[in-house]
N, C-alpha and C positions, 0 to 999 in steps of 0.2 A: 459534544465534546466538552472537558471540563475549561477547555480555553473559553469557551462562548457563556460559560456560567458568570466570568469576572466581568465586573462595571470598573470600566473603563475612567467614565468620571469618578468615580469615588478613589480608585487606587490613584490616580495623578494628585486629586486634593490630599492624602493622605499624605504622599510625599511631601507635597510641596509645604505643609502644615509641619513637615516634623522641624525640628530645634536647628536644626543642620542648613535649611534653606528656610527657616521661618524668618531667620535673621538674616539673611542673605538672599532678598528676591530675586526669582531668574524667571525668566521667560515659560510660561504653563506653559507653550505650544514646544519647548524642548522637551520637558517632561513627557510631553501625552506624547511625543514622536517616536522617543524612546521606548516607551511601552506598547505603543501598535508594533514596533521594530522588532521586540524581545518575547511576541504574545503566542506567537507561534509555534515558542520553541521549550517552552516551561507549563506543565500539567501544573504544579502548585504555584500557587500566587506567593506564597514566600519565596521561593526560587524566580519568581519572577522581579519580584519588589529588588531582591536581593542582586540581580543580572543590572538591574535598572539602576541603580544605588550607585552600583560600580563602575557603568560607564558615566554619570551623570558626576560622579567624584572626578575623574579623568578630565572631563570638559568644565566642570567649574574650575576646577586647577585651582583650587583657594589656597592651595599647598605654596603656589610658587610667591606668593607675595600678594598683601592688601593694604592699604592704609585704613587709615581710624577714617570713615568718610565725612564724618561730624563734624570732626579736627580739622579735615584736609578744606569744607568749605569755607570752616571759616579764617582757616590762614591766609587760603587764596585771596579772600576778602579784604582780608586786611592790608595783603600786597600790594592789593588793587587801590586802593585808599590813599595808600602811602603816596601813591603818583609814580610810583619809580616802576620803568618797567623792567629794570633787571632785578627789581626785590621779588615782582613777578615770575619773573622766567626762574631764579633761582628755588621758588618754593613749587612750582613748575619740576624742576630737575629733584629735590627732596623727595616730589610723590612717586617720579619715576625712577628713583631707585627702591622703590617697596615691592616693586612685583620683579621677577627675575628676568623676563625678557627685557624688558625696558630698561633694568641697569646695566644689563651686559651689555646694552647698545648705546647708554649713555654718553660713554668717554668719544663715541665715533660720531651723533650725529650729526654736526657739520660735515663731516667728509661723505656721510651716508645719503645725508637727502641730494648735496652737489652732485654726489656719481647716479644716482637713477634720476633728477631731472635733466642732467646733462644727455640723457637717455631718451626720454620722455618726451622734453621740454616743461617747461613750467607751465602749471595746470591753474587753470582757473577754476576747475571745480574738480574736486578727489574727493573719495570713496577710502574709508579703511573699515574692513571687512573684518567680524571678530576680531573689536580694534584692541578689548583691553585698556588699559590707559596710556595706548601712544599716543592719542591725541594730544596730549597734555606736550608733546613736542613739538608743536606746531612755532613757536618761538626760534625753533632751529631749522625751519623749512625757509625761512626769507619769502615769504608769500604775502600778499598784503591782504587786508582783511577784510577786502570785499570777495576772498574767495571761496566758494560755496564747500566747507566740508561736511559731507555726511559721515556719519561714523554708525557703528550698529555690536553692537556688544547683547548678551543675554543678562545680562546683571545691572537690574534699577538703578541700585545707587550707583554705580558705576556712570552709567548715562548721566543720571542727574549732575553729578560731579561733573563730568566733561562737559553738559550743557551749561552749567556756571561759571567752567574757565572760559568756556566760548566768549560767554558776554564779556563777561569782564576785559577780554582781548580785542573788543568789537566785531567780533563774528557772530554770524546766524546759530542760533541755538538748534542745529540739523543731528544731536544724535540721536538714538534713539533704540528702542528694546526691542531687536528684531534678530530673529533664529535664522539666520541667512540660508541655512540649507533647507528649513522650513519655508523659507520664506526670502525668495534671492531678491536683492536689493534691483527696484526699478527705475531709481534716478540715474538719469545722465551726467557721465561725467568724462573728465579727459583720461584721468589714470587712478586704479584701483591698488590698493594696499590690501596684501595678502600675507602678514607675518608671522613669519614661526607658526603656521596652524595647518597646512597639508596634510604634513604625517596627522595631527593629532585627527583632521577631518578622515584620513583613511583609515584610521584607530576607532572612530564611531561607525564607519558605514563605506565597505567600498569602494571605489568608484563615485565617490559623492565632490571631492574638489574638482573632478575634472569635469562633472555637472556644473559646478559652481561657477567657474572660469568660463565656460562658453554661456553661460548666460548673464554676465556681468553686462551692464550696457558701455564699455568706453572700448577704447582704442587701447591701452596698454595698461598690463598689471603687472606690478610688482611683488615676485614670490619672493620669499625671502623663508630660511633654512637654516637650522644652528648649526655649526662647524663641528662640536664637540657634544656629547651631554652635560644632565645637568650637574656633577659634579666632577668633568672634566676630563675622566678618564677613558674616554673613546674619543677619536676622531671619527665625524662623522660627514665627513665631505664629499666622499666616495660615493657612499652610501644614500646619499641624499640626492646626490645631482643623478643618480642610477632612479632614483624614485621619480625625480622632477621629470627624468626623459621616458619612465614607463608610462607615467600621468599621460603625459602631452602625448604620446607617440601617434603618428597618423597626422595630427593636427597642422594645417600648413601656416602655422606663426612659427616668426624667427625668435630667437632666444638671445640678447647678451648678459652675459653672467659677468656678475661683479662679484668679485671677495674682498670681507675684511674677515676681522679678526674672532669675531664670535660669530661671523652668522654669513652666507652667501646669499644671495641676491639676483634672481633671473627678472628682467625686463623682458617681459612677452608681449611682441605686436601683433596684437590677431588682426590687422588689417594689411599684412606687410603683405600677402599674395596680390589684393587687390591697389594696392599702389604700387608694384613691379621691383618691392625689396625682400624677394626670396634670394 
């Protein structure tokens, strides 16, 4: 068959060489996941390059916002310098308003991280799962900074970036370049972050979040879901919590749902049967 003709390794380095991700390292193992995913279904290799393009545009999501990462360490740096930790946290809030999840959630996170640890409890060690650059909020968590956060995003510099605010805030430099659905995160922790990324997880593949979610190792994850799209004119609140409960269905974890203003928020216990809070 003309599928069994294409090399595999050659069309991923191909990709990942072009102009487009040359400058913006991601994760080989999303790439080659994509295209054993798409190999099946495309007799020519341009229709296939071209299937793979398109979802790998989707999950970079470069569209929605990036900073200069040049720029961004070394302002961090300088913040960090200064001694001041709110000159910190404020170039901290600068980066996260560049990508659009993170600014939309900017104006709430004080109220955001109090309503899911009030949930939760306060974690000593969290997980944020295709974090993006929420980490970079951890200033707004009230967490002290012996606690272990991992983070896992597909974009180097990205990682690199968050492991330089870690230090700089005295945390362990735990992010790191990992395809979560390639490759689900094995560290233990108390509560997992799940943001804005379900839909886009059932967008590549699916049936692949609700993989994701039972193989998480903690006790609670926080989903989190945008209220509206991205330029406003749909409410998407219905629609979303209709998807969170097709995900989950069957599953005997309890669910509380928090809303703000851009985005809703399900705290899931998957331990709640076994401690007798169904």
């Amino acid at each position: 068959m003309a599928q069994a003709r294409i090399d595999v390794d050659a069309l991923v380095a191909e990709i990942m060489r072009s102009p487009k991700y040359k400058d913006t390292p991601i994760a080989e193992a999303t790439v080659r996941d994509l295209v054993l995913m798409e190999l099946g279904h495309y007799k020519k290799e341009k229709d296939l390059v071209k299937a793979v393009r398109k979802k790998l545009h989707r999950i970079v999501a470069a569209y929605l916002g990036d900073p200069d990462y040049a720029a961004a360490t070394q302002e961090l740096t300088q913040s960090a310098d200064s001694g001041s930790s709110e000159q910190l946290r404020a170039v901290c809030a600068r980066l996260l308003e560049t990508h659009l999840s993170t600014r939309e959630r900017l104006p709430i996170y004080d109220q955001f991280y109090a309503g899911i640890f009030a949930v939760t409890g306060r974690p000593s060690a969290l997980m944020d799962v295709a974090c993006g650059l929420n980490p970079l909020s951890f200033a707004w968590m009230n967490l002290p900074p012996t606690t272990r956060y991992y983070a896992y995003d597909i974009n180097q510099q990205r990682v690199d970036l968050l492991n330089h605010a870690f230090v700089l805030q005295g945390l362990a430099p735990l992010a790191r370049v990992q395809d979560v659905l390639v490759d689900p995160p094995q560290e233990q922790a108390d509560v997992a972050f799940l943001f804005k990324e379900v839909h886009r997880l059932e967008a590549r593949q699916r049936g692949s979040s609700l993989r994701l979610l039972e193989s998480l190792p903690v006790r609670w994850i926080a989903v989190s879901l945008p209220t509206q799209n991205s330029n406003g004119s749909h409410d998407l609140r219905d629609r979303h919590r209709q998807l969170l409960a097709t995900i989950i269905a069957g599953k005997p974890w309890t669910t509380t749902e928090l809303e703000f203003e851009s985005e809703l928020v399900f705290c899931l216990d998957k331990q709640a049967v076994s401690l007798g809070n169904v």
